[in-house]
C-alpha positions in Angstrom: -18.2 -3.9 7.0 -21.5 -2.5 5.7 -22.3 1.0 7.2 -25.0 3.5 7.2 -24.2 7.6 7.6 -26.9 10.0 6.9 -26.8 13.8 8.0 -29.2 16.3 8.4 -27.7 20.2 7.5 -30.3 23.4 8.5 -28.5 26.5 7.0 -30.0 30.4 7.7 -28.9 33.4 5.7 -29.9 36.4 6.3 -29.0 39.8 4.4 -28.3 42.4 7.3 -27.7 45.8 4.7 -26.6 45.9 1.6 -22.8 43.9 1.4 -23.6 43.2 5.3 -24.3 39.1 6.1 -25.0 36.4 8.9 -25.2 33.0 8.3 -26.1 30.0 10.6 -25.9 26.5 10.1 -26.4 23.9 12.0 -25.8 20.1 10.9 -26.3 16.6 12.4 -25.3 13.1 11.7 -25.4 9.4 12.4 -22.9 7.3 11.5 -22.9 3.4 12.2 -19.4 2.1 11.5 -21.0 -1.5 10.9 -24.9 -2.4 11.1 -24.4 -6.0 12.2 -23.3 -4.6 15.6 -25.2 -3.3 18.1 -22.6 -2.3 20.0 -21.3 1.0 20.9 -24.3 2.7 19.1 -24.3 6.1 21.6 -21.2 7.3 19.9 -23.0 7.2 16.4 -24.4 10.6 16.8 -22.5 14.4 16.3 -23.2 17.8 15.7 -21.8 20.5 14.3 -22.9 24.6 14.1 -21.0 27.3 12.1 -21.4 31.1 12.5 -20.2 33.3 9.9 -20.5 37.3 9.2 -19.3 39.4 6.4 -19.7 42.9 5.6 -18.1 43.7 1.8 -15.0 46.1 1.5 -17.1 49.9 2.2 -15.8 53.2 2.0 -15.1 54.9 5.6 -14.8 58.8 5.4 -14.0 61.1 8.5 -15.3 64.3 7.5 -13.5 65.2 4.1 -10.9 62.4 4.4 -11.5 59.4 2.5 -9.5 55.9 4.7 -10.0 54.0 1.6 -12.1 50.9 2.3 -12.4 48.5 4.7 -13.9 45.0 5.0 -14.3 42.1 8.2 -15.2 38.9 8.6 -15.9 36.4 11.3 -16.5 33.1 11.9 -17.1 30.9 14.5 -17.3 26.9 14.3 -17.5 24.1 16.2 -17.7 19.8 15.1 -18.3 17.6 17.8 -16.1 14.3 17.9 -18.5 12.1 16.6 -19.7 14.2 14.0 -18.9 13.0 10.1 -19.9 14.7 6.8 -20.8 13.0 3.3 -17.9 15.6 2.0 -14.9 17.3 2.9 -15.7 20.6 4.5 -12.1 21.9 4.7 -9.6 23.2 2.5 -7.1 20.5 1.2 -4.0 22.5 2.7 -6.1 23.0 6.2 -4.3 20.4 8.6 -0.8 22.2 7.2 -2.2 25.8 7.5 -2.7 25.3 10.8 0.1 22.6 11.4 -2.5 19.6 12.4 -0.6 16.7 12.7 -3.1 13.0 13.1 -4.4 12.1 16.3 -5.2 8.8 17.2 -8.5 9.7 18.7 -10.6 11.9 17.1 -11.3 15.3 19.3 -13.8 18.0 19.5 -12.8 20.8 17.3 -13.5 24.9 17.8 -12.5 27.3 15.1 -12.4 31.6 15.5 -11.7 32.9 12.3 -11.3 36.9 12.3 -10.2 38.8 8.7 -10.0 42.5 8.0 -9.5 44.3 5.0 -8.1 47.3 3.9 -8.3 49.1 0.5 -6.5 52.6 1.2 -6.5 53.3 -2.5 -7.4 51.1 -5.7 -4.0 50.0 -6.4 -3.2 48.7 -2.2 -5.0 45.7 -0.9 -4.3 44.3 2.4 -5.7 42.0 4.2 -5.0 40.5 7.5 -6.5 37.5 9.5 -6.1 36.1 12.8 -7.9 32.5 13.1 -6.8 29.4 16.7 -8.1 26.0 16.5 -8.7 24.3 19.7 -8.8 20.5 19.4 -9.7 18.4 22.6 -7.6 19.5 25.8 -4.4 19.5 24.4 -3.8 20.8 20.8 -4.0 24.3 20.1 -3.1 26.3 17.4 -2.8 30.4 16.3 -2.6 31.4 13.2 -1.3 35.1 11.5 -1.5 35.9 7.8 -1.3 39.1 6.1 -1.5 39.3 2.3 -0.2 42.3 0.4 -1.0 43.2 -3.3 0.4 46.7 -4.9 -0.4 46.6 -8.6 -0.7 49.7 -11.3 -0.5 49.7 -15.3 2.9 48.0 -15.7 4.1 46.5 -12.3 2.7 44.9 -9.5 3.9 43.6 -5.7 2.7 40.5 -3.9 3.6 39.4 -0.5 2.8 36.7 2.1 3.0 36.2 5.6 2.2 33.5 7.4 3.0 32.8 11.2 1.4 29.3 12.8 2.2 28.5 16.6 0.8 25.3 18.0 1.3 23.5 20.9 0.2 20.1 22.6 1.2 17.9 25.3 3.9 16.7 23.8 5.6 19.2 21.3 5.4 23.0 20.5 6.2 24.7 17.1 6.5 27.6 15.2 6.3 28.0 11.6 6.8 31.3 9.4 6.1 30.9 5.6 6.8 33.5 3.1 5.7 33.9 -0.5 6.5 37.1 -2.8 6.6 38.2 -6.3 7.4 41.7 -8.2 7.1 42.1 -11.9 7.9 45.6 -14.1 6.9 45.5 -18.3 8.0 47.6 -20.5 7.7 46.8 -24.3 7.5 43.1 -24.8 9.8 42.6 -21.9 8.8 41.5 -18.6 11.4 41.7 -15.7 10.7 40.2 -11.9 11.0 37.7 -9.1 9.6 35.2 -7.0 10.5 34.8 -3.7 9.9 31.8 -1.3 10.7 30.6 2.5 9.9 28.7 5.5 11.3 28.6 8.8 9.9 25.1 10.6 11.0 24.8 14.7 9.7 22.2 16.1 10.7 20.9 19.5 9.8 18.4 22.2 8.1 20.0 25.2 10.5 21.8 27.8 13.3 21.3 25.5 15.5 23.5 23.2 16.2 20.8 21.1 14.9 20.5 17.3 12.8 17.5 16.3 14.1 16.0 13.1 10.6 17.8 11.1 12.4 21.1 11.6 13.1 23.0 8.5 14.0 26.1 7.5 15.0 27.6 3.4 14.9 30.5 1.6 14.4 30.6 -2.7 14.6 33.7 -4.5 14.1 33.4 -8.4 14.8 36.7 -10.3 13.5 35.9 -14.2 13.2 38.1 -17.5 10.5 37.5 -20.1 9.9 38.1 -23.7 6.1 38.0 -23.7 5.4 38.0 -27.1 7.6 38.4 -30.4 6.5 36.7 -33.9 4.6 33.8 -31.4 7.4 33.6 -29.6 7.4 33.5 -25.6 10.9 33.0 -23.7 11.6 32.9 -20.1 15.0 32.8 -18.8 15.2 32.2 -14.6 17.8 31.9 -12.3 17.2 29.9 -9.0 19.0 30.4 -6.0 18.2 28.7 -2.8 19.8 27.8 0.8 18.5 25.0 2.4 18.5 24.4 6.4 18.0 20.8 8.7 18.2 20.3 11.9 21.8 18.3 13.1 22.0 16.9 16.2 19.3 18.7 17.7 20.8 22.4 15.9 19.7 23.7 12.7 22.7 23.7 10.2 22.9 24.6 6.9 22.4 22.1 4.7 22.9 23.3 0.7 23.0 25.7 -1.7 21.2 25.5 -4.8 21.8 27.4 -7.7 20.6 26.9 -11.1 18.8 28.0 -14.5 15.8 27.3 -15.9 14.6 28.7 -19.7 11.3 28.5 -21.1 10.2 28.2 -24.5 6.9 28.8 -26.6 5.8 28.7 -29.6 2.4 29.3 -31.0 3.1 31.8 -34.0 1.2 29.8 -36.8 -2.1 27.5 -36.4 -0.1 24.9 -37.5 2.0 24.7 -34.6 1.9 24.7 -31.2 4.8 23.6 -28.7 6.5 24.2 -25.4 10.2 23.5 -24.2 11.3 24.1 -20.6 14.7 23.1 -19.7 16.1 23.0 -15.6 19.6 23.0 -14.6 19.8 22.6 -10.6 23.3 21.8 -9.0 23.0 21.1 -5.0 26.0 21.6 -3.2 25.4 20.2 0.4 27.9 21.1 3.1 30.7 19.5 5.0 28.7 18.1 8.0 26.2 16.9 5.7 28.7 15.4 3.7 29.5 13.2 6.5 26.2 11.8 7.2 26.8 10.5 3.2 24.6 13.3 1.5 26.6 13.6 -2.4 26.6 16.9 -4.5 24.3 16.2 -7.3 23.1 18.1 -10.6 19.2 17.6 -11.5 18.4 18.4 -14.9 14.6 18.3 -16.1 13.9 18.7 -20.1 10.2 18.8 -20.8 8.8 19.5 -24.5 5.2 19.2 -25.9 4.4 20.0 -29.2 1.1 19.7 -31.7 1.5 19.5 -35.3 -1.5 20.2 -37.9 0.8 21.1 -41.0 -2.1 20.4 -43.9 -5.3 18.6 -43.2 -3.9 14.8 -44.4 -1.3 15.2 -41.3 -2.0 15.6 -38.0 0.5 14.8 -35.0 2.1 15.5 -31.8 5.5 15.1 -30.1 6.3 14.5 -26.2 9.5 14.6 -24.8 10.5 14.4 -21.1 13.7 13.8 -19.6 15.2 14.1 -15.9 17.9 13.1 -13.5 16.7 11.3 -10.2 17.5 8.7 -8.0 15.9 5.6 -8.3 15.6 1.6 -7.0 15.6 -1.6 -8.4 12.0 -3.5 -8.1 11.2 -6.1 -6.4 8.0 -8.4 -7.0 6.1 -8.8 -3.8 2.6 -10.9 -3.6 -0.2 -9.3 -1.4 -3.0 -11.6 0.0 -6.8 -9.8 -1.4 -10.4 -11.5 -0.7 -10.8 -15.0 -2.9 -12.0 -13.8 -6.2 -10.2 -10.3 -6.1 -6.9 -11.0 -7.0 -5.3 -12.6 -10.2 -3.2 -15.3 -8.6 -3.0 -18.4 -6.3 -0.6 -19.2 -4.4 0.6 -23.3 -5.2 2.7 -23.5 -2.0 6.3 -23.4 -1.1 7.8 -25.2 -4.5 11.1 -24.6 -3.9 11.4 -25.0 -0.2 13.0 -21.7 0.3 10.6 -20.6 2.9 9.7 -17.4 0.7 6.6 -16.0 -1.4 8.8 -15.9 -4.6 7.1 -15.7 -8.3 7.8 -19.6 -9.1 5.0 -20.6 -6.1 2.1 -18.0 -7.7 0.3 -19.4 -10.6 -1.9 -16.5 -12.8 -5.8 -17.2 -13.1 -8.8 -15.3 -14.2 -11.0 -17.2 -11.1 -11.0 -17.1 -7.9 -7.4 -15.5 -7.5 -6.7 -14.0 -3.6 -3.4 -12.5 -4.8 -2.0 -9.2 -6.4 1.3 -8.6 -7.8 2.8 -5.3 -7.3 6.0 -4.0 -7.5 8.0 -2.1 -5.1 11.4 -0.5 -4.9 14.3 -1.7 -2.7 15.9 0.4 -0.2 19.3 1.0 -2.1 18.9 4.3 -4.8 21.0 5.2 -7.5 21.4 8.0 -9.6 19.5 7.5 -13.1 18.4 9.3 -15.9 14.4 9.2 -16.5 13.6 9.7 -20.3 9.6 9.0 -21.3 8.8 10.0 -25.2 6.5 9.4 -27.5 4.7 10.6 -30.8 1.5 10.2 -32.7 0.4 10.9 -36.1 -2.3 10.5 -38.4 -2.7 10.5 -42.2 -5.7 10.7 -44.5 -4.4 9.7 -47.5 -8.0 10.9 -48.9 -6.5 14.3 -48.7 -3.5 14.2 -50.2 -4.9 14.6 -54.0 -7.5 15.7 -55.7 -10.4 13.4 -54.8 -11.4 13.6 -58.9 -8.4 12.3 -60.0 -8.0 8.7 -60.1 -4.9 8.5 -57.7 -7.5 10.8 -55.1 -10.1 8.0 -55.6 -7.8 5.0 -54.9 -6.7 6.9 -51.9 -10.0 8.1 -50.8 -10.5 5.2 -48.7 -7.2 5.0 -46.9 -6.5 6.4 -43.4 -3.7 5.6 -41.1 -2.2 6.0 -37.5 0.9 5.6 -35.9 2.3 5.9 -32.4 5.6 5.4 -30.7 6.2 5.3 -27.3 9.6 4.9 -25.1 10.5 5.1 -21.6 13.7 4.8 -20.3 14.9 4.6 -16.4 19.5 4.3 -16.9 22.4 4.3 -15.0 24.2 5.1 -18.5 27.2 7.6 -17.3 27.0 9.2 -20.7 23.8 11.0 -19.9 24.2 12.4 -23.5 23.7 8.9 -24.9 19.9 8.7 -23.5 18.6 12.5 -24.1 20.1 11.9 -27.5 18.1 9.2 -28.3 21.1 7.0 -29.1 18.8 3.6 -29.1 22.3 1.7 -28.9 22.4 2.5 -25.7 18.6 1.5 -24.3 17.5 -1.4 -22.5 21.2 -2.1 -22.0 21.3 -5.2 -19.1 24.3 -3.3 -17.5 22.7 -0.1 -16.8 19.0 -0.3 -17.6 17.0 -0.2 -14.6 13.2 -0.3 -16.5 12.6 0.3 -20.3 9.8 -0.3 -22.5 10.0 0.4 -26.3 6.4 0.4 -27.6 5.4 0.7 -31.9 1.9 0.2 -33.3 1.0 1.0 -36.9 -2.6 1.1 -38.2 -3.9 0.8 -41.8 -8.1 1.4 -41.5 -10.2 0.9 -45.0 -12.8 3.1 -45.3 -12.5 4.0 -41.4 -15.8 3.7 -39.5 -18.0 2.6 -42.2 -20.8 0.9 -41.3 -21.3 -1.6 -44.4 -17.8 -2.8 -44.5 -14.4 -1.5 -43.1 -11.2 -3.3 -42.7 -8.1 -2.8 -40.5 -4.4 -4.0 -40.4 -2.3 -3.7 -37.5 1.1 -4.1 -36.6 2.4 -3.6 -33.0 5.4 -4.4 -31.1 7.0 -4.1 -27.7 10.0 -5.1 -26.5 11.0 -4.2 -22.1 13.6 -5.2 -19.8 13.3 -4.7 -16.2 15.9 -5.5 -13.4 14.4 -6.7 -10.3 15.8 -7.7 -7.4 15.7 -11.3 -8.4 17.2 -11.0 -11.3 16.6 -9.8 -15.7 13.4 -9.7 -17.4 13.4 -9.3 -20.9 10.3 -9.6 -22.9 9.1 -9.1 -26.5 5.3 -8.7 -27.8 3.9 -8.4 -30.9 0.6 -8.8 -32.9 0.3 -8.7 -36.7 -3.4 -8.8 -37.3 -6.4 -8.3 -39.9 -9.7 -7.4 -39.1 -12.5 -7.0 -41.5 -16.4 -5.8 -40.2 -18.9 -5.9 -42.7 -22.8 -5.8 -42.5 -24.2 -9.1 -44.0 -28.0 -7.3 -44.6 -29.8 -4.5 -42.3 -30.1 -7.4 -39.4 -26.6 -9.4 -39.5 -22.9 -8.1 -39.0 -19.5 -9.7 -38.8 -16.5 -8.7 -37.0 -13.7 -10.8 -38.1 -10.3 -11.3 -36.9 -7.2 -13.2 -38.4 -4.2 -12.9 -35.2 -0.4 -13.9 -35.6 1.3 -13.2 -31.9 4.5 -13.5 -31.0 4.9 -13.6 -26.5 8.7 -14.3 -25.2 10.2 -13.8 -22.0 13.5 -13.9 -20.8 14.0 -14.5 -17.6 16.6 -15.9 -14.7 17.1 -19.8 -14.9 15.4 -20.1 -11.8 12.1 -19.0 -13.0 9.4 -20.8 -14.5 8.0 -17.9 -16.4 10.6 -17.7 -19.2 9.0 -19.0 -22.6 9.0 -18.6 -26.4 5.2 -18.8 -27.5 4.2 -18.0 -31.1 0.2 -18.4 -31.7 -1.9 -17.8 -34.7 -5.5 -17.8 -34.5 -9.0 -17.0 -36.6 -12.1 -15.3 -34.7 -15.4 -15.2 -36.1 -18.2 -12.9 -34.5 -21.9 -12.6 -36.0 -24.5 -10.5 -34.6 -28.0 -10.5 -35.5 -30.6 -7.6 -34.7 -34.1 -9.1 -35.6 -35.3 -5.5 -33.2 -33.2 -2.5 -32.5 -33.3 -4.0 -28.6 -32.0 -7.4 -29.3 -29.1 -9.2 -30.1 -28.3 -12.5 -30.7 -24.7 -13.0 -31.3 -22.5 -16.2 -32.1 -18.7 -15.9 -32.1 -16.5 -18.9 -33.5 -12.6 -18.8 -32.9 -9.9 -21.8 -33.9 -5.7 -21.3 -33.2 -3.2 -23.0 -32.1 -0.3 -21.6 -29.8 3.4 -23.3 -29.4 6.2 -23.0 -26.8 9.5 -23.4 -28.3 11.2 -22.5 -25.1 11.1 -26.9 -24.0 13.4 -29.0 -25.9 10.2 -30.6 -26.9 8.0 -27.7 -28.2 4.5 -27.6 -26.2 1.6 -27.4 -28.6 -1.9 -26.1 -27.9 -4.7 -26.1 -30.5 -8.0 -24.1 -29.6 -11.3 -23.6 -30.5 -13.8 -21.9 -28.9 -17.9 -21.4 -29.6 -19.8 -18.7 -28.1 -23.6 -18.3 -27.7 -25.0 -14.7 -26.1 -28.3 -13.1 -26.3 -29.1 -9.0 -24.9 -31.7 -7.3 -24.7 -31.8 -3.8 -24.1 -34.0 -1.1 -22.0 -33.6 1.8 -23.8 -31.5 4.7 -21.4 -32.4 2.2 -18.3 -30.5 -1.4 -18.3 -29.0 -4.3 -20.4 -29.7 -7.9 -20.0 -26.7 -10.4 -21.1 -27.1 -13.9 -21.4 -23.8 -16.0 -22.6 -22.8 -20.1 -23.1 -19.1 -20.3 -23.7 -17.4 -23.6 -25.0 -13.5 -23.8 -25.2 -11.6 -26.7 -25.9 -7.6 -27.1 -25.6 -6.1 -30.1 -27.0 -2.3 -30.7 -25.8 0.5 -32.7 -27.6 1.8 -35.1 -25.3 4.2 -33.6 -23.5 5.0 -33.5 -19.5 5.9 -29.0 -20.1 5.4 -26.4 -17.6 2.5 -24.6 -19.4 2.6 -21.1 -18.9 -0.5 -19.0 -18.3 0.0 -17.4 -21.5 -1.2 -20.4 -23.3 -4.3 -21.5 -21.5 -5.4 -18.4 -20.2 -7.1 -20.4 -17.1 -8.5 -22.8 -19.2 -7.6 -26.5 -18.5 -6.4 -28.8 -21.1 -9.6 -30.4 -22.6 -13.2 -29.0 -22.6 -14.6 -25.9 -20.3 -17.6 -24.6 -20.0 -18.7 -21.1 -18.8 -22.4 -19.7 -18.8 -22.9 -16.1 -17.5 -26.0 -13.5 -16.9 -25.4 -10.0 -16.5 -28.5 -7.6 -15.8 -28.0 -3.4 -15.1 -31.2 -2.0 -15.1 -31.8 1.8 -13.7 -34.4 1.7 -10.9 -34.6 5.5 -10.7 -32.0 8.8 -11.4 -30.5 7.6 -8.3 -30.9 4.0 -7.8 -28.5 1.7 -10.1 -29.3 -2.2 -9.7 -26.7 -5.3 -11.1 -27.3 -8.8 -10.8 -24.7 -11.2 -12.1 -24.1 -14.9 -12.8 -20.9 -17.0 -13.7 -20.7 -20.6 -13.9 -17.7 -22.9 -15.1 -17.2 -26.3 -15.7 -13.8 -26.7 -16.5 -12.1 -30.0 -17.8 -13.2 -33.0 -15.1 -13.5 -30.8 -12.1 -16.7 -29.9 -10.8 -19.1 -26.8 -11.8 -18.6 -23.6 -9.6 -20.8 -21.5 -9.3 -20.8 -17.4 -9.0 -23.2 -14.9 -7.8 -23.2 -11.3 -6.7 -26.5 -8.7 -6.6 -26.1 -4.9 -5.8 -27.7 -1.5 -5.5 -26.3 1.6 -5.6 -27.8 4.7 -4.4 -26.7 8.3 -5.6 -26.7 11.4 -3.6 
């Protein structure tokens, strides 16, 4: 629905003495949820004040005794109901620091924030706060924290306390949260420990029983670190932590976790620069627990990251991340969006099975008013989570001397690669995937979801205006288990493109395209298909002015399905017509006359979308407009135009206009 909020803030700060301040603000706002409507208009309006006073940490002295120095705050705020803001005003963490849960009806709100603190000497800092939210009638909320720093020259102390009590008509709760830390140096060495709890109670009103939100744990983590030796950083960890749920309305103890984790780093020499952090947890969950079907498990988390710049012809880095999790099968599930949103339509029930399966969605580029997405099943099971991948980059130019003759044959010669894997198992042998035993990836027994993903690049003279050239190779091959079944599929491109500048006024981009598409898939599904395409694309652009363009792109290929018994054949060509013209630093104006033509063998095939790409079989037409144009810094108008005339249907036509104001 189209809305309308504005607000209007009036903000007073006033310097009392020096490190001594008040501040006032008041805001208001208007809000109209929809501006069709009439309706309900009195409940557009809200306001909003704040009150807020600080005087700086100052030193206090009784006679010849120094207190040390002390600080205070106070605020004092209050938002109507109805009031909104452009932004957030509150901390992300405030509806848990002060253990808000969502109302159905929005409420008045009143906040008292009081904070004192205390600087006895320069190494001691404490400060403690006392803040309630009010919220309508019936929520309420106290909050108590108390922050303690103690630092000197080689060691320092940190500690949190936190105590939030709230209560409304229905529930009451308590919640303590603790945070600490300690550290001692000496040397290189660094010795401490981090230290974390909560203790959650929350219980129906008038009752002693626990609500199933209830938690309670306690984590202490004692570590050692060398901080610096040759570029080398390690940190070795131990993790120990009881964990506490509430069973039958009692909190019981839940598990014990104990566990290592070690840190690497690396950043001795310019030429390298890496991280490693490996994480041993085992959870051990206890005998009541065990009964409600909670299993021991071991997590185990391998992260690595490194950047290589060993002489200036290579360049590359290295990412490696492993983990232990549980995880579910997929499941394809269509999702009705506004006509012209989505990217398929639905034919109806083919198969008479009274479901929205994959065979009764067709893919489109027009007009489309569903989505695909994919979303796991209720059943989990343990897997191993491995995602790699590497990059690298070679300029050949540097690799000899640019006056000998094999440095000027090379000279023009750069190169990229990358290599990218991901790998969700239920391979036992969890050895077999961290290893990077490939024998055992995208295995239909145990793989879940991999994707193995390869492109090469060969540029001639890289970026060069008058001419450049570039050969490609790239390749993926997945498998996925869904919950109807296998998917298999393999992808890959072997291409040439060559860009050259004819004179000043005329370029060329041309591209020469062998693809390679298959899918394997269950019998059932009408997706499955073998297509192999090769195809020639032409695209000439003339400047006649530095704000013109005139550009005309011709393209010819032929794609084949050898999936049928009789192979479907498609040939295509395809003649493009566009002219721009651009306002320098303010807006663009695109006009563009398409022309494609398919030409089928005769066959009766399912023809996958793959092979059209919403085209029909025999002539379409498309004509487009696109105009951006700046109407100030903060005003952004688009206007655009589609129109199609595909095959023997009739011409559609498509038109949207829109401004966009920023603030």
């Amino acid at each position: 629905m189209p809305e309308s909020k504005q607000l209007a803030d009036f903000s007073l700060n006033y310097k009392l003495d020096k490190g001594m301040t008040l501040q006032l603000e008041i805001a208001g706002s208007d809000w109209n949820q929809n501006t069709f409507s009439n309706i309900n208009q009195n409940d557009d309006y809200g306001y909003a004040r704040n009150l807020f006073f600080k005087m700086d940490p100052r030193k206090i002295e009784i006679g010849n005794i120094n207190l040390g120095q002390i600080g205070f705050s106070y605020k004092d705020r209050y938002i109507e109901s109805t009031f909104t803001s452009l932004d957030r005003i509150d901390s992300i963490e405030y509806d848990r620091d002060y253990n808000i849960s969502d109302s159905a009806a929005a409420e008045n709100e009143e906040l008292r924030e009081f904070n004192l603190t205390l600087i006895p000497i320069s190494e001691l800092n404490i400060n403690s706060s006392y803040s309630s939210v009010q919220r309508g009638g019936d929520f309420s909320s106290d909050r108590f924290n108390n922050t303690v720093n103690y630092s000197g020259k080689n060691y320092s102390l940190n500690y949190n306390l936190d105590y939030v009590s709230s209560d409304d008509s229905s529930y009451q709760s308590s919640w303590i949260r603790q945070k600490g830390s300690g550290n001692y140096s000496f040397g290189i060495f660094k010795t401490g420990f981090d230290f974390l709890a909560e203790d959650k109670l929350d219980k129906q009103s008038g009752t002693d029983t626990l609500l199933s939100t209830s938690l309670k744990y306690y984590e202490i983590d004692p570590y050692i670190n060398l901080m610096n030796f040759y570029g080398f950083k390690i940190t070795a960890k131990y993790i120990l932590r009881d964990d506490f749920l509430p069973l039958s309305g009692i909190m019981m103890k839940l598990s014990t976790s104990t566990g290592e984790d070690f840190e690497l780093a690396y950043n001795g020499i310019k030429q390298v620069n890496s991280t490693l952090n490996i994480t041993v947890v085992n959870k051990d969950y206890e005998e009541a627990f065990k009964n409600e079907g909670y299993l021991n498990s071991q997590t185990i988390l391998v992260n690595s990251q490194t950047r290589f710049n060993f002489w200036s012809p290579i360049s590359g880095d290295f990412y490696y991340q492993v983990s232990t999790q549980k995880s579910a099968k997929l499941q394809q599930v269509f999702v009705k969006v506004a006509e012209g949103t989505g990217n398929y339509i639905y034919l109806g029930d083919l198969n008479h099975d009274g479901l929205l399966d994959a065979n009764d969605f067709q893919q489109t580029l027009y007009d489309g008013d569903y989505v695909m997405v994919t979303v796991p099943t209720t059943q989990l099971y343990p897997v191993i989570d491995l995602k790699t991948s590497t990059h690298w980059r070679l300029n050949y130019r540097d690799m000899a001397d640019k006056n000998s003759l094999l440095g000027k044959i090379l000279k023009p010669f750069t190169s990229e690669l990358q290599w990218r894997i991901e790998e969700n198992s239920q391979e036992p042998d969890y050895a077999k995937i961290y290893l990077l035993d490939f024998s055992y990836f995208q295995n239909p027994a145990e793989t879940i979801n991999g994707t193995n993903y390869f492109q090469h690049d060969l540029f001639l003279f890289e970026n060069d205006p008058v001419f450049s050239a570039r050969i490609r190779y790239n390749q993926t091959k997945s498998l996925n288990q869904y919950s109807s079944g296998l998917e298999s599929a393999y992808n890959r491109e072997r291409s040439i493109r060559l860009n050259f500048k004819l004179i000043k006024e005329i370029s060329n981009q041309t591209d020469i395209v062998n693809e390679t598409d298959n899918l394997g898939a269950p019998v059932t599904s009408i997706d499955k298909r073998e297509i192999t395409g090769n195809s020639i694309t032409s695209n000439f652009s003339y400047y006649p002015e530095q704000e013109i363009e005139f550009g005309f792109k011709l393209s010819t290929g032929q794609k084949q399905n050898d999936l049928p018994a009789i192979p479907t054949i498609i040939n295509l060509n395809s003649q493009t017509l566009s002219f721009t013209y651009s306002f320098a630093g303010i807006g663009r104006l695109k006009v563009e006359f398409e022309r494609d033509e398919l030409d089928l063998n005769n066959t009766d095939n399912y023809i996958p979308f793959q092979m059209t790409e919403s085209n029909l079989i025999g002539k379409n037409f498309y004509w487009r407009l696109n105009f951006d144009y700046k109407l100030s810094s903060n005003l952004q108008s688009t206007v655009s135009y589609t129109g199609r005339l595909q095959a023997a249907s009739q011409a559609v036509h498509t038109a949207k206009a829109e401004i966009r104001a920023y603030f």
